[in-house]
DOVEXVEX-650841 format. One line per 4 residues: number of its first residue (from 1); for each residue z, x, y of N, C-alpha, C. Coordinates in pm, whole numbers, plus 50000, padded with zeros to 5 digits. Each point is the difference from the previous one (the first is absolute). Layout:
NUM) Z/X/Y/Z/X/Y/Z/X/Y | ...
//
This chain:
1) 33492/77185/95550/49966/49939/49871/49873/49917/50014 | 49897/50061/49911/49885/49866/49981/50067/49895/49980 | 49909/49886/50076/50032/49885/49906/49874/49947/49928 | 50006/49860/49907/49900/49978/49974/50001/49839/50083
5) 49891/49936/49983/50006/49843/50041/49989/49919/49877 | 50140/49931/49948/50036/49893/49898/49930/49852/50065 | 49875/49973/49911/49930/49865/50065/50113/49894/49972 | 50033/49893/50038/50112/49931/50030/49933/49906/49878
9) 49905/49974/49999/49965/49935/49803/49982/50041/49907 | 50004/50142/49990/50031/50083/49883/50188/50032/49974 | 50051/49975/50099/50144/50002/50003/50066/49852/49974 | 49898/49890/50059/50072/49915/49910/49954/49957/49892
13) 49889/49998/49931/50008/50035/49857/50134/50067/49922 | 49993/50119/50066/50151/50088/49922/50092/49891/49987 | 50050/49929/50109/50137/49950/49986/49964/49854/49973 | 49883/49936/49949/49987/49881/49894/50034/50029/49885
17) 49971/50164/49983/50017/50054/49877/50104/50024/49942 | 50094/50008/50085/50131/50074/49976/50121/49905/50054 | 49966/49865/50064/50096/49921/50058/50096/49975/49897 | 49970/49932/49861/50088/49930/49928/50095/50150/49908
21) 49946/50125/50048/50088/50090/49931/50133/50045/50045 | 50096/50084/49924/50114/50000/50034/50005/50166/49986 | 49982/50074/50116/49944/50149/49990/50179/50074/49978 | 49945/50140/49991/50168/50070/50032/50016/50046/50079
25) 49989/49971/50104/50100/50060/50113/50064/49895/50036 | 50150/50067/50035/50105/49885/49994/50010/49973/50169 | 50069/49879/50041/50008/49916/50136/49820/50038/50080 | 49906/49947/49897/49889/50052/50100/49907/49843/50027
29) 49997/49943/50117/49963/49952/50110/49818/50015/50007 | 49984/49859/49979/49876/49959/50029/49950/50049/50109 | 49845/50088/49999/49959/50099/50108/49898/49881/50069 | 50020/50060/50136/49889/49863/50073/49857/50056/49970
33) 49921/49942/49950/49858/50005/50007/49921/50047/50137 | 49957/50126/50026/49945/50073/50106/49890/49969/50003 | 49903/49981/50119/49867/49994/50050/49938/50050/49957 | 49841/49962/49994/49914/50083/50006/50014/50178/50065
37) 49993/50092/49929/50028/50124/50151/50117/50038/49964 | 50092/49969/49945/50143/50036/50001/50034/50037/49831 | 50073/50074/50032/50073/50064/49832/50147/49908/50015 | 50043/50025/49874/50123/49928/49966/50157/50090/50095
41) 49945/50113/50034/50103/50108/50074/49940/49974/50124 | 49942/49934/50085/49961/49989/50118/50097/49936/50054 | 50048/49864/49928/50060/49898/50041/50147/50069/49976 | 50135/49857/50001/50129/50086/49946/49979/49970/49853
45) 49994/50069/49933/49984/50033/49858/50201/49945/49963 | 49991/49916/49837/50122/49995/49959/49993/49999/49882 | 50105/50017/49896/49987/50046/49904/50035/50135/49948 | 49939/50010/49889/50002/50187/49875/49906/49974/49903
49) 49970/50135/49982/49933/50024/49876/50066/50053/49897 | 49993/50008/49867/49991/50081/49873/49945/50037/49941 | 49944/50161/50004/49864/50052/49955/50031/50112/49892 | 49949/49919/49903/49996/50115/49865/49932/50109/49988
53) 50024/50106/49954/49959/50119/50009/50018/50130/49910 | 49902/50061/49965/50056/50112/49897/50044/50149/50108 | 50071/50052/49881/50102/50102/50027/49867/50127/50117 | 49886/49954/49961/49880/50117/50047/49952/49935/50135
57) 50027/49908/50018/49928/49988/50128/50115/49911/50095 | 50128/50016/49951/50097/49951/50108/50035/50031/50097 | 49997/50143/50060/50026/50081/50082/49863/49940/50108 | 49903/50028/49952/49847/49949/50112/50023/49867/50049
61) 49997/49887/49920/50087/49879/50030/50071/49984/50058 | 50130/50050/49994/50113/50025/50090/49954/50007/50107 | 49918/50122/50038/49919/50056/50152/49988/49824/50065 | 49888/49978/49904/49992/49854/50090/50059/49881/49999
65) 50119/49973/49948/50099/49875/49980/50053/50065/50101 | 50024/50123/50061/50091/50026/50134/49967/49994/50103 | 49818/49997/50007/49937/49990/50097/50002/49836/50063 | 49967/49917/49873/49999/49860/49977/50155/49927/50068
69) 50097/50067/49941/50120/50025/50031/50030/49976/50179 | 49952/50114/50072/50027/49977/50116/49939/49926/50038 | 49861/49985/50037/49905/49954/50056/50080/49828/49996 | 50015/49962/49903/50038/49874/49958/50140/49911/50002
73) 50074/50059/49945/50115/49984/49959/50024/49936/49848 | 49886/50036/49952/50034/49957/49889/50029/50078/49871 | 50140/49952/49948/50053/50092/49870/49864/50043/49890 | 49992/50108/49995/49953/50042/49852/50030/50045/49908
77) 50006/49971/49875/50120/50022/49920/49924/50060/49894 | 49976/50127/49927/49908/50063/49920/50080/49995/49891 | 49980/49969/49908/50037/50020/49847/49937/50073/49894 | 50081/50089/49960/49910/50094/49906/49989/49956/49845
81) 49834/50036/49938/50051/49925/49885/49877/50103/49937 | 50033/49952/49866/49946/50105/49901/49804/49948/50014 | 49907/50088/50014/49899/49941/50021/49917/49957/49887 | 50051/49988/49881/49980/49926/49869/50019/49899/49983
85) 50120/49938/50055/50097/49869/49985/49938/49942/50116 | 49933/50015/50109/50000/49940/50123/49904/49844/49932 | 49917/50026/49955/49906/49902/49952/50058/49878/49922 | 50037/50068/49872/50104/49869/49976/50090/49936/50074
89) 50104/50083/50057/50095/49940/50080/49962/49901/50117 | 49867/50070/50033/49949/49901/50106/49999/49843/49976 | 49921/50024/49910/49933/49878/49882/50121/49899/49977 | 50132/50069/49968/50103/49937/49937/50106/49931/50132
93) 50017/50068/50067/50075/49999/50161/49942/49879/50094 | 49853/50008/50014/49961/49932/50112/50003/49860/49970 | 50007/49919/49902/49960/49866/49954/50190/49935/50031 | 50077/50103/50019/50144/49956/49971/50053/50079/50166
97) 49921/50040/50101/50032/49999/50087/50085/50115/50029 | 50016/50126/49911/50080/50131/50017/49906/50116/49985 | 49846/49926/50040/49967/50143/50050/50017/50090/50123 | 49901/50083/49989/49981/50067/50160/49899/49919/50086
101) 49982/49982/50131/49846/49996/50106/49879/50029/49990 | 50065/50180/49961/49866/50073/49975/50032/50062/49856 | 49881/50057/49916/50050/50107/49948/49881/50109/49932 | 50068/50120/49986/49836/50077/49987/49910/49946/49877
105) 49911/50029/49990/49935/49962/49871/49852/50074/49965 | 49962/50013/49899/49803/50034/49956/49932/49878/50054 | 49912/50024/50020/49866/49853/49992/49951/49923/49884 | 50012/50101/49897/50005/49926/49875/50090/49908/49950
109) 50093/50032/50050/50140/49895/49973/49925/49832/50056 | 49921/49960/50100/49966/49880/50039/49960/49912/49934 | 49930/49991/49865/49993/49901/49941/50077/49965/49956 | 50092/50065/49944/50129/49930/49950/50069/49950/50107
113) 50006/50084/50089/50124/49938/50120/49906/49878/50049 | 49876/49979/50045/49970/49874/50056/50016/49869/49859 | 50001/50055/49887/49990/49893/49899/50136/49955/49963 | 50111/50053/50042/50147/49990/50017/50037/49914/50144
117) 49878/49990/50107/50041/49941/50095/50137/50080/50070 | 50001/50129/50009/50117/50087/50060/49960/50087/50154 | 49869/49984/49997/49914/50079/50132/49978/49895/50098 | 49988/50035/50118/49917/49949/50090/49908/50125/50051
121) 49870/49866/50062/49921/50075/50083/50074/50042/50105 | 49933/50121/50097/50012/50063/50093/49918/50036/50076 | 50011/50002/50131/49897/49987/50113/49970/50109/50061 | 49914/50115/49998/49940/50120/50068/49965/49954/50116
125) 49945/49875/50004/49993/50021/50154/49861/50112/50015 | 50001/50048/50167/49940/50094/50049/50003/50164/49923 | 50103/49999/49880/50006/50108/49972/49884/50015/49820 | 49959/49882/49976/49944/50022/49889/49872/50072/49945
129) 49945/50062/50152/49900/50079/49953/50037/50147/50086 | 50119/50082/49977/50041/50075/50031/50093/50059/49867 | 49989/49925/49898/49983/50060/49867/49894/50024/49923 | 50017/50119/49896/49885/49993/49927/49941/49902/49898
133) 49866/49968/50020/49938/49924/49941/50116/49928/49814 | 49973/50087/49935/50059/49995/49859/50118/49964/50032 | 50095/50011/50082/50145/49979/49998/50027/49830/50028 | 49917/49992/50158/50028/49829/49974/49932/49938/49877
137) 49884/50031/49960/49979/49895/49882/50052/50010/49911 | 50068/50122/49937/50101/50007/49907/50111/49902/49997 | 49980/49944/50123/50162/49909/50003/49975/49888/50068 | 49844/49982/49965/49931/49830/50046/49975/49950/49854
141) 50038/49810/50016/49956/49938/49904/50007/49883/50050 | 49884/49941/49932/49980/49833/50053/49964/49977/50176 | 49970/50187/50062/49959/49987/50121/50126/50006/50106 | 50129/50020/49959/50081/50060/50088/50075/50093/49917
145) 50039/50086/50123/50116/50129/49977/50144/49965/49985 | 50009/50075/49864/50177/49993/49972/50047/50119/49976 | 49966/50111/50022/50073/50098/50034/49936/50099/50166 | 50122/50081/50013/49973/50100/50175/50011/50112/49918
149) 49849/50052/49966/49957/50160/49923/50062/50104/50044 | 50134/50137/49934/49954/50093/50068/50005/50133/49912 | 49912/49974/49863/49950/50121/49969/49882/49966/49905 | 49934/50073/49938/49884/50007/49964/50035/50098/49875
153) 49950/49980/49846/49977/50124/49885/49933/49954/49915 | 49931/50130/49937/49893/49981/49930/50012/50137/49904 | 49920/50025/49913/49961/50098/49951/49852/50095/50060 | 49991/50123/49977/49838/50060/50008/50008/50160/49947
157) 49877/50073/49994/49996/50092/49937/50087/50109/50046 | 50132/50034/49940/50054/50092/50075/49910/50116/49934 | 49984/50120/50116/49922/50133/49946/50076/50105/50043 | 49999/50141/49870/50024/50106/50077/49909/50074/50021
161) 50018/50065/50135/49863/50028/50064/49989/50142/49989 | 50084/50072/49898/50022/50143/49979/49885/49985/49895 | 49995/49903/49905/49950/49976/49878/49896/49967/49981 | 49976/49862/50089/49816/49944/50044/50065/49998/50158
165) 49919/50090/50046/49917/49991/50158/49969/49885/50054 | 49936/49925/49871/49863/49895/50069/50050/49870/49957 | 49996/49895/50072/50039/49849/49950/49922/49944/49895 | 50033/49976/49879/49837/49958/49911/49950/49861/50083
169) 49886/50002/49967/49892/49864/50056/49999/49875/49867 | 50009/50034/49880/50038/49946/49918/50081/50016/49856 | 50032/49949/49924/50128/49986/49907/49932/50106/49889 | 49835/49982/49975/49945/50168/49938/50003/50136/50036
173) 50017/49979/50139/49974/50135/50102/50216/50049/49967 | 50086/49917/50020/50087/50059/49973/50072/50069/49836 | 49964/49918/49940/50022/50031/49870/49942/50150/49963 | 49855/50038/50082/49921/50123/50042/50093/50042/50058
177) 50053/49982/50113/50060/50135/50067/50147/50000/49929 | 50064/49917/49957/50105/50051/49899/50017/50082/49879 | 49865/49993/49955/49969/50111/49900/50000/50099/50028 | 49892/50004/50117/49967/50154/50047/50121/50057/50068
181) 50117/49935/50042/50162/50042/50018/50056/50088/49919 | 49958/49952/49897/50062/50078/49863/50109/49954/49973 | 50080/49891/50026/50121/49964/50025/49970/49958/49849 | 50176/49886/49997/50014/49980/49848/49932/49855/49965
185) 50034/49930/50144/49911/49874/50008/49898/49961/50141 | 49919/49915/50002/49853/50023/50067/50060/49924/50117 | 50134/49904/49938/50014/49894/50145/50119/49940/49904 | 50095/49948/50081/50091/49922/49925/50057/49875/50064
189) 50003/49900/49948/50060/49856/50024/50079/49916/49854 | 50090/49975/50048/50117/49945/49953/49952/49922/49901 | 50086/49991/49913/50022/49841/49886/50106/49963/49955 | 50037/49933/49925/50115/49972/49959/50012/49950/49879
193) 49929/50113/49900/50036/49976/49846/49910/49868/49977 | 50047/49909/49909/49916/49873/49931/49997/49923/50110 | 50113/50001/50129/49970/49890/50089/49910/49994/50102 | 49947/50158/50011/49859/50021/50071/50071/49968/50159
197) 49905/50056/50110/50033/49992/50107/49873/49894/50123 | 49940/49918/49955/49929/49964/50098/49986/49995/50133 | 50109/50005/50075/50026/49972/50138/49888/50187/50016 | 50063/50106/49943/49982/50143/50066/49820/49995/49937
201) 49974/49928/49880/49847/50011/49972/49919/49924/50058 | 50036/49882/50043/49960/49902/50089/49885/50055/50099 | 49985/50092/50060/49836/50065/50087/49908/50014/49914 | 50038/50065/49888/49878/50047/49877/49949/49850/49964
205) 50045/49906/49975/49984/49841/49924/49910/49924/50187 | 50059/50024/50071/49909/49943/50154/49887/50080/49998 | 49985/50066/49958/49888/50081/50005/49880/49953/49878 | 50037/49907/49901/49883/49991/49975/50024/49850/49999
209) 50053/49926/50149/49965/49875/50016/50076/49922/49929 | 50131/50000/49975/50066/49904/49853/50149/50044/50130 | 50016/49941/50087/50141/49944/50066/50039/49908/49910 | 50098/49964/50064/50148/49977/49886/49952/49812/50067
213) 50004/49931/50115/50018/49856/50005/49886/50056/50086 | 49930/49872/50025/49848/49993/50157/50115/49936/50095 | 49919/50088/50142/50031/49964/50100/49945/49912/50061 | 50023/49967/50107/50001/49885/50113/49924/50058/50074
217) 49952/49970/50106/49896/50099/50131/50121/50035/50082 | 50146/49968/50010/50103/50028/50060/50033/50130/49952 | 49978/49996/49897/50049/50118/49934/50132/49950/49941 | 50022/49896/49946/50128/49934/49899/49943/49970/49879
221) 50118/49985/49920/49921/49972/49856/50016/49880/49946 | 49878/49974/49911/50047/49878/49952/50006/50013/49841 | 50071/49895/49939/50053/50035/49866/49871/50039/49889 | 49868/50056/50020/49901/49973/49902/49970/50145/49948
225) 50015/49995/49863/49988/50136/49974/49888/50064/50044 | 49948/50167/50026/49866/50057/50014/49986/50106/49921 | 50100/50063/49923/50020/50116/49937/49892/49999/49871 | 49986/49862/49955/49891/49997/49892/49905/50007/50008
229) 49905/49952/49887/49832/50039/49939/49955/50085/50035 | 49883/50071/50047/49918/50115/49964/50087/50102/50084 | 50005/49998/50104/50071/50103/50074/50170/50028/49949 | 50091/49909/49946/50069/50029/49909/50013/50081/49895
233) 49884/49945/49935/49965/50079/49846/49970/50133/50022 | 49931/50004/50131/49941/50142/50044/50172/50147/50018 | 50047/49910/50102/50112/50095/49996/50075/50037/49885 | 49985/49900/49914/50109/49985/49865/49937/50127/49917
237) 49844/50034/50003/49938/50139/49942/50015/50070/50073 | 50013/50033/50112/50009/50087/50092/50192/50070/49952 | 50080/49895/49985/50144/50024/49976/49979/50066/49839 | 49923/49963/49942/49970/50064/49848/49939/50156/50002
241) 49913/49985/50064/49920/50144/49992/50081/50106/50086 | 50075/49940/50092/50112/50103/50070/50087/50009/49927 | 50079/49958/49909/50107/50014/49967/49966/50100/49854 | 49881/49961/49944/49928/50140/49859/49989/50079/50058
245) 49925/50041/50124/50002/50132/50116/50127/50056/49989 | 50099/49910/50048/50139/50071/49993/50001/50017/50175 | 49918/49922/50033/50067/50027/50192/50096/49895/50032 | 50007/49894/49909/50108/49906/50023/50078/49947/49850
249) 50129/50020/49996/50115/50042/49923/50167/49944/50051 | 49973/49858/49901/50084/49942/50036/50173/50076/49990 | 49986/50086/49919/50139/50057/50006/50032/50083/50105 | 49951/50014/50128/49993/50059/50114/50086/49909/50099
253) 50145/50008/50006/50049/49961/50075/50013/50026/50143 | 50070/49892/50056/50027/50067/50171/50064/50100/50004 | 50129/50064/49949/50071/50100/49961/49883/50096/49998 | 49930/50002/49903/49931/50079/49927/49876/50086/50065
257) 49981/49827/50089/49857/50084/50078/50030/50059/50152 | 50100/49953/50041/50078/50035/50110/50061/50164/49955 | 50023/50043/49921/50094/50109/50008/49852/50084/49932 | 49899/49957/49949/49899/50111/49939/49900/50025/50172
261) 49984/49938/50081/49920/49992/50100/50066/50119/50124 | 50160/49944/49998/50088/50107/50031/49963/50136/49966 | 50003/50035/49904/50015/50109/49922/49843/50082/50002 | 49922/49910/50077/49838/50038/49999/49920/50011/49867
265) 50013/49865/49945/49913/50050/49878/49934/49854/49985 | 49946/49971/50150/49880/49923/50007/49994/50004/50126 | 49862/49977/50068/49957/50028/50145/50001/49856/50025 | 50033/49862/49996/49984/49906/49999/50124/49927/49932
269) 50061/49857/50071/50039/49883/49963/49991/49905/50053 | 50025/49886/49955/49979/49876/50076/50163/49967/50018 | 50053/49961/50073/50093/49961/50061/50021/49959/50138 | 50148/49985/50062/50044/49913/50130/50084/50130/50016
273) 50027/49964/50184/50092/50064/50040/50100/50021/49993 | 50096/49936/49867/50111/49987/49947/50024/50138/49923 | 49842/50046/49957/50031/50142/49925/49988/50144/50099 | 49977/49962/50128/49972/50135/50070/50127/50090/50012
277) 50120/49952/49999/50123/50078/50026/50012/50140/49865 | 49933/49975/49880/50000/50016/49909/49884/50124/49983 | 49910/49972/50102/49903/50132/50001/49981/50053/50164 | 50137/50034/50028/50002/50048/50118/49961/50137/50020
281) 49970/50076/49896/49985/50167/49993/49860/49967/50016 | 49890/49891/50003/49894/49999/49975/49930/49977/50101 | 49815/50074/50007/49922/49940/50125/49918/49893/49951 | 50047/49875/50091/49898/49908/49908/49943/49907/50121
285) 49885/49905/49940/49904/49940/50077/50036/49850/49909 | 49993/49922/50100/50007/49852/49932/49847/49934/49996 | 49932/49976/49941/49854/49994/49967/50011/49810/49913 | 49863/49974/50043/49950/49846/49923/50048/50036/49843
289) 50023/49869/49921/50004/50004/49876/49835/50063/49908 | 49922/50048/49987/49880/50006/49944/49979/49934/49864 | 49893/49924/50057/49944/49847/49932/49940/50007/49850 | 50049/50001/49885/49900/49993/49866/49895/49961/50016
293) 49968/49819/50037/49955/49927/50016/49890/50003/50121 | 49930/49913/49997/49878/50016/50101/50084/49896/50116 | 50089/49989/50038/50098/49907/50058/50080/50035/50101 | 50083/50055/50113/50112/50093/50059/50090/49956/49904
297) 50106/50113/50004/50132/49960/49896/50073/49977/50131 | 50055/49879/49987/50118/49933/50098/50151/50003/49909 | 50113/50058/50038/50075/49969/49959/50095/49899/50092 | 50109/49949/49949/50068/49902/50081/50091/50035/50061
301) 49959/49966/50112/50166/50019/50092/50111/49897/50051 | 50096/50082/49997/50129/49912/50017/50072/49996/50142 | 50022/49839/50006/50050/50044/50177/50134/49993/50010 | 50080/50035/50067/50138/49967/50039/50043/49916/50132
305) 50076/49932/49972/50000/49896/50120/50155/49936/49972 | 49975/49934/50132/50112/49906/50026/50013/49808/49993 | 50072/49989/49918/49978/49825/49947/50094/49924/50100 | 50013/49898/50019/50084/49900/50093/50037/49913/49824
309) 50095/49923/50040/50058/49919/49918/49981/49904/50054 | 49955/49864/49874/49941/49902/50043/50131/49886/50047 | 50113/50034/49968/50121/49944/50078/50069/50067/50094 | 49938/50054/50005/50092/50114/50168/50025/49879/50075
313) 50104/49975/50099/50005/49920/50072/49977/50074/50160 | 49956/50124/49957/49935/50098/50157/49889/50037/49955 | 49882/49900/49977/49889/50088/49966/49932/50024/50129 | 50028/49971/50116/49923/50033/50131/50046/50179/50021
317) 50136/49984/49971/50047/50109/50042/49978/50108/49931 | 49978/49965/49831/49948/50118/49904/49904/50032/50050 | 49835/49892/50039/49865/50014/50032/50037/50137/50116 | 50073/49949/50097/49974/50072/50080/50048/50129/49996
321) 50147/50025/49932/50022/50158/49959/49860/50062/49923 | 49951/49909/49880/49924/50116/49947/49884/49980/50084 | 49969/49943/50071/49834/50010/50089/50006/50129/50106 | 50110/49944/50114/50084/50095/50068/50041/50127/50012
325) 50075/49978/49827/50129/50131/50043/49943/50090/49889 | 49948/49963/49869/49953/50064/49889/49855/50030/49993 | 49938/49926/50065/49854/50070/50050/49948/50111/50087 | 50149/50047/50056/49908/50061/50127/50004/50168/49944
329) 49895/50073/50106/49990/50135/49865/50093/50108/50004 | 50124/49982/50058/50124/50039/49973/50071/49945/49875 | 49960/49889/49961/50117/49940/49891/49914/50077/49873 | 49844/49938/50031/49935/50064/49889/50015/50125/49970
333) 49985/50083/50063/49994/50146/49960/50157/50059/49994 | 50070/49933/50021/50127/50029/49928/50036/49942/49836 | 49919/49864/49964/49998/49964/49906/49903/50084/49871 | 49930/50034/50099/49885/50109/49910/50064/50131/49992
337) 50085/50073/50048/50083/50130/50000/50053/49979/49916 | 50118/49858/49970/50056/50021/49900/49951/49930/49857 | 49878/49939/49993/49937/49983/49871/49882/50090/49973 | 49925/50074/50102/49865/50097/49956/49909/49924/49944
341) 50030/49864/50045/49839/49924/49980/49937/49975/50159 | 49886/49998/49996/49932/49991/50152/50036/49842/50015 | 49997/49996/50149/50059/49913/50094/49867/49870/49990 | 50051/49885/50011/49912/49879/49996/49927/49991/50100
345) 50082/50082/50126/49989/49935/50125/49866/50128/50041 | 49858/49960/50101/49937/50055/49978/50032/50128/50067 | 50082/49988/50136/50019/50075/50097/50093/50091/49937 | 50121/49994/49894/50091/50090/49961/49888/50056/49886
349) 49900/49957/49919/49938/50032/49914/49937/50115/50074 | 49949/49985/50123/49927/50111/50057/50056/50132/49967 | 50128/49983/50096/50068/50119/50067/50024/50052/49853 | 50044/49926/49827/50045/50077/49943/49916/50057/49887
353) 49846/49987/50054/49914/50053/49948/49921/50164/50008 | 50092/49995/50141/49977/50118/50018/50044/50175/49910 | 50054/49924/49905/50055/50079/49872/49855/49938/49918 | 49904/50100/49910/49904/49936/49968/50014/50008/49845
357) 50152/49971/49932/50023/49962/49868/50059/49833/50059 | 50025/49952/50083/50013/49900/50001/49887/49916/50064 | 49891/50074/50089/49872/49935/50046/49934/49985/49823 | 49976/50084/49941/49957/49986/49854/50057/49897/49947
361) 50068/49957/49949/50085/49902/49956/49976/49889/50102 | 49969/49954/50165/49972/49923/50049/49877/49944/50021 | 49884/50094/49901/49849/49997/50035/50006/49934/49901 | 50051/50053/49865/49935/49907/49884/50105/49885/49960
365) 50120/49954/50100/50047/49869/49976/49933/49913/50088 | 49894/50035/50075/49921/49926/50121/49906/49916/49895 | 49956/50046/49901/49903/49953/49919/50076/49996/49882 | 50105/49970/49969/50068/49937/49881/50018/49837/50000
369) 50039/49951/49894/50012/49876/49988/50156/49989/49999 | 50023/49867/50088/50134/49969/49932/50064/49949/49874 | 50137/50064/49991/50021/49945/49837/50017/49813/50030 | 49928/49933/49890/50051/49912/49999/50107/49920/49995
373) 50040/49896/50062/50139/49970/50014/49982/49852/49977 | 49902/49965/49930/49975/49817/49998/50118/50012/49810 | 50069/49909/49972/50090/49981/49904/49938/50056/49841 | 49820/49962/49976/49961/50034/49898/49989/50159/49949
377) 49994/50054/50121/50034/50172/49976/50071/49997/49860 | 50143/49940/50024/50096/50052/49902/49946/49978/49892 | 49929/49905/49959/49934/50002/49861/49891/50078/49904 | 49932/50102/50130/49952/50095/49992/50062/50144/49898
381) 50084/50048/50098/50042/50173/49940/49981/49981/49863 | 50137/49964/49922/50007/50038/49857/49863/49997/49927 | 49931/49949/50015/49892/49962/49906/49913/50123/50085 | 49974/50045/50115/49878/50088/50055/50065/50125/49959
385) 50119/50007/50016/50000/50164/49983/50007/50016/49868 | 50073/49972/49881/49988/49993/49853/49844/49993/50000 | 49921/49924/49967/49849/49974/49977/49963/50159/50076 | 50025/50025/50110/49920/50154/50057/50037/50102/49903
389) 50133/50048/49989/50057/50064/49942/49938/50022/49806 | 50035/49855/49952/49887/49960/49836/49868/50103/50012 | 49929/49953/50109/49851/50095/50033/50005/50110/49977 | 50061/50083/50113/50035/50102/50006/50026/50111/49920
393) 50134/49950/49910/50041/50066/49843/49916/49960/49902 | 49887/49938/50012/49950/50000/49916/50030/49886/49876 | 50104/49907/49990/50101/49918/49920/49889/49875/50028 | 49931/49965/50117/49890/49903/50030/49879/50044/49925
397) 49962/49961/49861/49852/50075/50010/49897/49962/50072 | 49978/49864/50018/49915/49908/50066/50036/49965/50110 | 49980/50088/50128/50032/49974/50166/49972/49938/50014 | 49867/49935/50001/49942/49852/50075/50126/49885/49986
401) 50021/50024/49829/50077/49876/49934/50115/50005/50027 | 50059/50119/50078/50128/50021/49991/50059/49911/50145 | 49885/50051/50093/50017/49948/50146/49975/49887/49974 | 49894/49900/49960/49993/49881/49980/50122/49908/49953
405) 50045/50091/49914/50117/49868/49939/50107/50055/50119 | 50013/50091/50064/50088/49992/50138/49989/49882/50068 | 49868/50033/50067/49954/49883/50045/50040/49861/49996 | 49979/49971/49849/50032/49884/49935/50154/49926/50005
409) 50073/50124/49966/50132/49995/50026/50053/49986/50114 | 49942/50045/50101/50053/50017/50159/49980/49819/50068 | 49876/49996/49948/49961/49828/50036/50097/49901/49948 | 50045/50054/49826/50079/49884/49955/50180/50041/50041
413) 50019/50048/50083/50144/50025/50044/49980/49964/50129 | 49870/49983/50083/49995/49943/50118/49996/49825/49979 | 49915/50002/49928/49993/49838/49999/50131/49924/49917
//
């Protein structure tokens, strides 16, 4: 077993953090604080964990709570739970002392969970640049890590390569080779009726410079809008003149565009690896999003990771299972088998790139942004995807004005 080296002041941080909590694992025994050099399983480890978990990745988990298991002696106790409910329950559980240690979670979930005071930081140690870039900062804020990454998703151009040969270079060049397909549509991406889909249009809108909050030089966000004035207004015609074209059509559902792409009657979609099971009869190439805009289209990616509870009364011992036992590229690439998102970790990312529908999908989440996870997000959606959608159908006559009073609106539900 790798280990990693837990700096002995990044570990006691953890347990300033977590002293006055009342964690769940039952008869569990204050762990002695290990050296510089030493993991929390070096020493005699005492105690248990309780690690929440969905029904999809319990089995991979398992692998390493048994590994953790011997090595240690310490109980791991996996609990399965619906991966919808995990978030609330978290939220609701930990303040009253009946949560879990660990439990799985998105990266986006962190602003809320750090603004609930339910997370602690967690210490990589020697292992933090042996993930990919996007994954730890996905799950940095205020300059430390609160989640242990281990998957990576995004969207990008899925293609069939029966249909277009050639990757387009830009968002004109495909709309070109979808024609010349003959198919029924040139390219297809999702919507969702009046509520519009921003998250899946989100590359086309980065592309002409109008991100959703400005970043930090960390690459974190801070609460200030960027989506507005000229480069705003710009996309907001760009969403107008596509949608009179008829290349973008909000009544084009996921259903809809998923089972017409199937069926080959477009050489092109934008989607995630969530839809490949679905076009398995197909030869396809995972290709960059192609940019409207004079801009790259970045879409956002989402990380998956592992949270500590900010009352665990074993947070040495969580740190060190997930640094340990859930990092190494056995855990990962079992965790990636059974979700089909690429692995956080860079070394399991390698090996499972060697399938080059998932190197595709790992090239253009290299240069994606993460979704935001600072609390003002939530005040975002309703108002961006409705306002896209208005454009689109045409129900907006005045795009500039339409995005603007978004705008307007998005500010006065933040402030």
């Amino acid at each position: 077993m790798r280990r990693s080296i837990l700096l002995a002041s990044a570990l006691a941080t953890t347990l300033a953090l977590t002293a006055c909590g009342s964690g769940s694992g039952t008869g569990a025994e204050e762990t002695e604080e290990p050296g510089a050099g030493e993991s929390a399983a070096a020493g005699e480890a005492s105690g248990s964990l309780t690690v929440w978990v969905d029904e999809t990745r319990e089995a991979a988990v398992q692998q390493a709570a048994t590994a953790f298991e011997d090595e240690t002696g310490v109980d791991v106790e996996l609990v399965q739970k619906n991966y919808e409910d995990i978030r609330t329950d978290f939220i609701a559980q930990v303040p009253s002392g009946k949560g879990p240690d660990v439990t799985v979670g998105a990266h986006d979930w962190l602003g809320e969970l750090t603004a609930n005071g339910v997370v602690a930081p967690i210490e990589l140690g020697d292992m933090a640049g042996a993930f990919e870039d996007v994954a730890v900062q996905a799950f940095t804020a205020d300059g430390q890590v609160y989640g242990l990454p281990y998957a990576i998703e995004n969207i990008a151009l899925i293609r069939n390569t029966e249909l277009a040969p050639e990757a387009p270079a830009t968002y004109d060049d495909m709309i070109a080779a979808g024609k010349k397909a003959g198919t029924k549509f040139p390219f297809l991406v999702q919507s969702d009726g009046e509520k519009g889909d921003p998250y899946t249009y989100y590359p086309f809108q980065t592309s002409f410079g109008a991100p959703v909050f400005e970043q930090n030089d960390d690459g974190s966000y801070r609460p200030e809008l960027a989506l507005g004035g000229e480069n705003g207004e710009a996309y907001a015609a760009w969403l107008a003149e596509q949608g009179e074209a008829g290349n973008l059509d909000i009544d084009i559902s996921y259903d809809i565009a998923v089972e017409a792409f199937a069926k080959g009657k477009s050489p092109f979609i934008i989607g995630g690896p969530w839809m490949l099971e679905q076009f398995a009869d197909l030869d396809l190439a995972i290709d960059p999003i192609p940019a409207p805009g004079d801009q790259p289209a970045q879409p956002f990616v989402g990380v998956q990771g592992f949270y500590v509870s900010a009352q665990s009364e074993n947070a040495l011992l969580a740190n060190d299972f997930l640094v340990n036992y859930l990092s190494t590229p056995e855990a990962q690439t079992a965790l990636f088998e059974a979700g089909g998102r690429p692995p956080a970790l860079t070394e399991a990312a390698d090996a499972a790139s060697s399938d080059p529908v998932v190197a595709g999908f790992r090239e253009v989440g290299a240069d994606a942004v993460p979704m935001p996870s600072i609390p003002e997000m939530a005040s975002v959606w309703g108002f961006w995807g409705v306002t896209e959608a208005s454009i689109i159908s045409g129900k907006a006559k005045d795009p500039a004005k339409a995005w603007d009073k978004m705008v307007s609106d998005i500010e006065g539900e933040i402030g």
